[in-house]
C-alpha positions as CSV (number, residue, x, y, z in Angstrom):
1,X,20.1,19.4,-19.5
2,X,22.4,20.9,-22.1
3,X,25.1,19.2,-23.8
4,X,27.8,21.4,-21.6
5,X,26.4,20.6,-18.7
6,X,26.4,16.9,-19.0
7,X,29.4,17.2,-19.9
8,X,30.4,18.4,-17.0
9,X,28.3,15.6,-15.1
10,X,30.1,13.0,-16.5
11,X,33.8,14.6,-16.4
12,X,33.0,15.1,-12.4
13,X,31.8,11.2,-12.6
14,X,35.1,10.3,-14.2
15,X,36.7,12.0,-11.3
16,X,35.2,10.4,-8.4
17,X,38.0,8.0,-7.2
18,X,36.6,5.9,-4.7
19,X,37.7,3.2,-6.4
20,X,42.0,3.9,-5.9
21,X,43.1,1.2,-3.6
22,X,44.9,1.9,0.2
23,X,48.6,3.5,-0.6
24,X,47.1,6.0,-3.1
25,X,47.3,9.8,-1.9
26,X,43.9,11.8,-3.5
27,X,43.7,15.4,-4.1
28,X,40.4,16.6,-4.3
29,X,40.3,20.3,-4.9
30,X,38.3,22.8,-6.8
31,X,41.3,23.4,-9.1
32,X,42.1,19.0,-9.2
33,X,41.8,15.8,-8.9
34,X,44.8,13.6,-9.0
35,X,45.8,10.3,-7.6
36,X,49.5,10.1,-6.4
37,X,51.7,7.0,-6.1
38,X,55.1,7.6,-6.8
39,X,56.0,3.3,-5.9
40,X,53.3,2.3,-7.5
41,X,53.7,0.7,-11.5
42,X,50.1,1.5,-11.7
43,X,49.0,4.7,-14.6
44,X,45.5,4.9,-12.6
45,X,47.8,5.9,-9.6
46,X,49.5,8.2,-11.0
47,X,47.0,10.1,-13.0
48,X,45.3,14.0,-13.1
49,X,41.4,13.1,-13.7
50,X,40.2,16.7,-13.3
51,X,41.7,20.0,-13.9
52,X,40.3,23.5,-13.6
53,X,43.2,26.2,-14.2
54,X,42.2,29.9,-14.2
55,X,45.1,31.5,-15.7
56,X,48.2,30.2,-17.6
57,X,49.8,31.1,-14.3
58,X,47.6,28.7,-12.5
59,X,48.2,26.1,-15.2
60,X,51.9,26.6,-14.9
61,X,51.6,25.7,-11.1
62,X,49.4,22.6,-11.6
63,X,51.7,21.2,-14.0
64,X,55.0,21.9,-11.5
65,X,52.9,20.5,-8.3
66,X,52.3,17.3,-10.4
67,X,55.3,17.1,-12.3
68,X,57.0,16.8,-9.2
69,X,54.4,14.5,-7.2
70,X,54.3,12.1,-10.0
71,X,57.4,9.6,-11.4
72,X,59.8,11.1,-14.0
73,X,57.9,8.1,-16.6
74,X,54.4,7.3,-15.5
75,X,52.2,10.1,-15.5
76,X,49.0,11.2,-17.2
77,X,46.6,14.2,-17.2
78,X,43.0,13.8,-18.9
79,X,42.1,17.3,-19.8
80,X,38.7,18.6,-21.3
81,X,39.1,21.4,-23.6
82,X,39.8,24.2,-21.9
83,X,41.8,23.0,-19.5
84,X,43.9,21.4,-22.5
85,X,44.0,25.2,-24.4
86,X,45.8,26.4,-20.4
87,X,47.9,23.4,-19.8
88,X,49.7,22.6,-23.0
89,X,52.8,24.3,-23.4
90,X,53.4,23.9,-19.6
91,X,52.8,20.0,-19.7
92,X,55.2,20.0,-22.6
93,X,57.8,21.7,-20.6
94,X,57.4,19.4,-18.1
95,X,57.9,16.4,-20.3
96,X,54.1,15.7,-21.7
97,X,53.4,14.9,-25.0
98,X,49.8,14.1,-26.1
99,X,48.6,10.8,-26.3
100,X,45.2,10.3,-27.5
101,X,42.1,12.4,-27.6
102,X,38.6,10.3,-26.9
103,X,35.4,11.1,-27.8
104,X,32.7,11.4,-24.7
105,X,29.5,9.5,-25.3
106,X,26.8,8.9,-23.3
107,X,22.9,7.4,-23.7
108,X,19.8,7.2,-21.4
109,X,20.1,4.0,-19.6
110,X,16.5,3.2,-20.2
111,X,17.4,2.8,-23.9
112,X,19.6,0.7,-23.6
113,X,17.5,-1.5,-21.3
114,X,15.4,-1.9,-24.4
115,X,18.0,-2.6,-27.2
116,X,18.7,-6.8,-27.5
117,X,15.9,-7.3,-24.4
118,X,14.7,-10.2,-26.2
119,X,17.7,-11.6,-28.1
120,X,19.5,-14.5,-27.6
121,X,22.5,-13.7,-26.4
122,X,25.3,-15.5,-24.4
123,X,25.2,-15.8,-20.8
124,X,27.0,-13.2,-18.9
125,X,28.2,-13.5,-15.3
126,X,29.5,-11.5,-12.4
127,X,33.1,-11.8,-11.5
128,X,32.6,-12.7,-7.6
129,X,35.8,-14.7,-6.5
130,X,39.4,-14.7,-7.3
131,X,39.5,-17.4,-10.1
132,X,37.0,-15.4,-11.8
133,X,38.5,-12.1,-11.4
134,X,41.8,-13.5,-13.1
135,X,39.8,-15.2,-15.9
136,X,38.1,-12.1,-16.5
137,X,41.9,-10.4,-16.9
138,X,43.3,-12.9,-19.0
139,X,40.0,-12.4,-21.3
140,X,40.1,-8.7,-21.3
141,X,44.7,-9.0,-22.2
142,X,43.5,-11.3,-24.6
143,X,40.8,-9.6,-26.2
144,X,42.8,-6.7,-26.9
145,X,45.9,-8.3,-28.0
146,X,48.1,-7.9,-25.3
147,X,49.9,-10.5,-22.9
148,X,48.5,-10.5,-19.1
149,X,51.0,-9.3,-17.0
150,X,51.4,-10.0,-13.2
151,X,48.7,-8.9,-11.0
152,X,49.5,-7.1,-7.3
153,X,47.6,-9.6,-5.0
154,X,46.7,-6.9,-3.0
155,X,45.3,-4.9,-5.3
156,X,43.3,-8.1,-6.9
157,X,41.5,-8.5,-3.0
158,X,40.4,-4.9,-3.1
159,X,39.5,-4.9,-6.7
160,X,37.7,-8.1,-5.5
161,X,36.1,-6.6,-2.8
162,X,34.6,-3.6,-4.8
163,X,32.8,-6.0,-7.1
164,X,30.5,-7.4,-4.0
165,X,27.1,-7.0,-3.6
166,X,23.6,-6.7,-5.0
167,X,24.7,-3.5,-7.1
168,X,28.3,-3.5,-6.8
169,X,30.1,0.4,-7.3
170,X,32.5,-1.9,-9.7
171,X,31.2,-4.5,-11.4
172,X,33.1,-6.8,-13.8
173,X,31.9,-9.1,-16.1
174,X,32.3,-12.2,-18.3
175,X,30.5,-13.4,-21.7
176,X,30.9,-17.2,-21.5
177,X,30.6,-19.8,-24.8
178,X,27.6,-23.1,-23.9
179,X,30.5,-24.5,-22.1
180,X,30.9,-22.1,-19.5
181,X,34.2,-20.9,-21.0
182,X,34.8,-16.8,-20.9
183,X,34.6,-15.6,-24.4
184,X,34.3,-11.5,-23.6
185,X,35.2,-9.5,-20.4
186,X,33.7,-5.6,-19.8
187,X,33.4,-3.9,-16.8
188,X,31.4,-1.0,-14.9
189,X,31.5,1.9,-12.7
190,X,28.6,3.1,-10.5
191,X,29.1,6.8,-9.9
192,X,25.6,7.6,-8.0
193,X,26.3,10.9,-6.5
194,X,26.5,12.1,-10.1
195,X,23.6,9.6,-11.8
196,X,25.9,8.2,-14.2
197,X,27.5,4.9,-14.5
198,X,30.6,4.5,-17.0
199,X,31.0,1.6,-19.2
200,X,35.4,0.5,-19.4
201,X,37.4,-2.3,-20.3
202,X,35.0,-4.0,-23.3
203,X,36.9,-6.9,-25.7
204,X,36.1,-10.0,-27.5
205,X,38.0,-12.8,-28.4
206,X,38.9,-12.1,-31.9
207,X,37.3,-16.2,-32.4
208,X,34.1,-14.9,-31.0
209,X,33.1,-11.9,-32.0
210,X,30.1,-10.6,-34.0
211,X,28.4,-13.1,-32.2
212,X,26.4,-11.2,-29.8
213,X,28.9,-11.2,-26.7
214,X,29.1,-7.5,-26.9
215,X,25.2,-6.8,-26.8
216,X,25.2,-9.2,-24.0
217,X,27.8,-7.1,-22.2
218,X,26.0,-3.7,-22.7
219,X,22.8,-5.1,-22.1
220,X,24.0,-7.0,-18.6
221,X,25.8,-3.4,-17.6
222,X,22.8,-1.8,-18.4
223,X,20.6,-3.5,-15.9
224,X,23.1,-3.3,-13.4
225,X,22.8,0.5,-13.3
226,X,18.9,1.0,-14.4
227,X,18.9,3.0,-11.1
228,X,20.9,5.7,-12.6
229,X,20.0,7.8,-16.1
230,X,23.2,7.7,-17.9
231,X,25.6,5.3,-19.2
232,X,28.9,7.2,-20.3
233,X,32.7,6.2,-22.2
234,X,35.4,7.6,-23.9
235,X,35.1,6.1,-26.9
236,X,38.3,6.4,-29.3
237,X,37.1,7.6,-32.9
238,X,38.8,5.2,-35.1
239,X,37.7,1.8,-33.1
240,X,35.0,2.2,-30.1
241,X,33.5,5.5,-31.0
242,X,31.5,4.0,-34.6
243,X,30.6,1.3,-32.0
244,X,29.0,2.7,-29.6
245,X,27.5,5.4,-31.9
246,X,25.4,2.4,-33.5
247,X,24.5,1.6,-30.3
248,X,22.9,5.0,-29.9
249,X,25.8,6.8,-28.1
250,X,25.8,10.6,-28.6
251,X,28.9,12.4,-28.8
252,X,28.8,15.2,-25.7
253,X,32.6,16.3,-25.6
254,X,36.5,15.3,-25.6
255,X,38.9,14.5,-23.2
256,X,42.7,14.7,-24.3
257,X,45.1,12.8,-22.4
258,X,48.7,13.8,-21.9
259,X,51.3,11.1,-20.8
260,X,54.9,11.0,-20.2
């Protein structure tokens, strides 16, 4: 498989939104994919994951349809390349600006299944209940320096609900200290159709890291999607990307994301 065309794979992966709770309007065309919400406070509602224009005419109509679908201050378009090169100056007319451009990586799960096999490593756990799925938020705000907000109840049962099962399509997990306490919080996304899974979400408590709880997490995520050959992210260059490149991550393309 070329590089383009795994590419592809994974951006198609990316755009499979099984996931988006009741309430949220999909479009699923050959041109998009977009997830509409206009009440909702949620990005991820309000968000183009895929988009294929033909012409800058075409471009200038996909940014008008979702300009006007989405709210005047929480919108967001993740754009390979070319799709970028069409959309620009229409997005910017309709209020865009570029936010951040991530690097795609991606490995063969079965490497990963042998990196840190025999290590110790701290325990890692499934989130399967309620208290556990609001630990592993408060972990993941905390990791990344940022205060945990209030959480939809609603959309905490079906984010719940997704995480059940032998080989859950969501999966999110915990690193915990000897003492049971959480000390790192990652998640998953099975996308089978496609054979990839994505890995979203990693951080460490800045009192525990370099301490294994991120080999745990990749290692744990691995295994949880053995069934399927690649693992994928977008990695940002300046912080994930030398991460995950260690890790044996290869770059395969960018995805530019536009907000406003």
């Amino acid at each position: 498989m070329t590089t383009e065309d795994l590419a592809a794979r994974i951006e198609a992966a990316a755009a499979d939104l099984f996931w988006m709770p009741p309430g949220v309007r999909v479009l699923q065309r050959p041109d998009l994919t977009a997830a509409v919400a206009p009440h909702s406070p949620e990005i991820l509602h309000n968000t183009v994951y895929t988009a294929h224009p033909e012409s800058p005419a075409h471009a200038r109509r996909l940014a008008s349809e979702i300009g006007r679908a989405h709210p005047p201050h929480l919108s967001r378009w993740t754009l390979n390349p070319r799709a970028q090169d069409l959309l620009a100056q229409p997005l910017l007319q309709h209020g865009y600006q570029p936010w951040r451009t991530c690097q795609l990586r991606v490995a063969a799960t079965r490497d990963l299944l042998g990196a840190d096999a025999d290590a110790d490593l701290p325990r890692v756990a499934l989130v399967r209940d309620l208290p556990a799925l609001h630990a592993w938020h408060a972990t993941a705000a905390a990791a990344f320096g940022r205060s945990p907000g209030p959480h939809n109840p609603d959309l905490l049962q079906h984010d719940l609900r997704l995480a059940l099962g032998e080989r859950p399509r969501v999966a999110r997990l915990l690193a915990l200290d000897d003492h049971g306490r959480p000390i790192a919080a990652a998640a998953l996304t099975r996308c089978p159709d496609h054979g990839v899974a994505f890995l979203w979400a990693g951080g460490t408590l800045p009192a525990h890291r370099n301490q294994g709880a991120y080999s745990a997490l990749l290692l744990a995520r691995a295994r949880l999607a053995n069934d399927l050959p690649w693992i994928a992210l977008f990695a940002i260059p300046d912080t994930s990307a030398p991460i995950v490149e260690r890790r044996g991550f290869k770059l395969c393309g960018e995805m530019a994301f536009w907000d406003r």
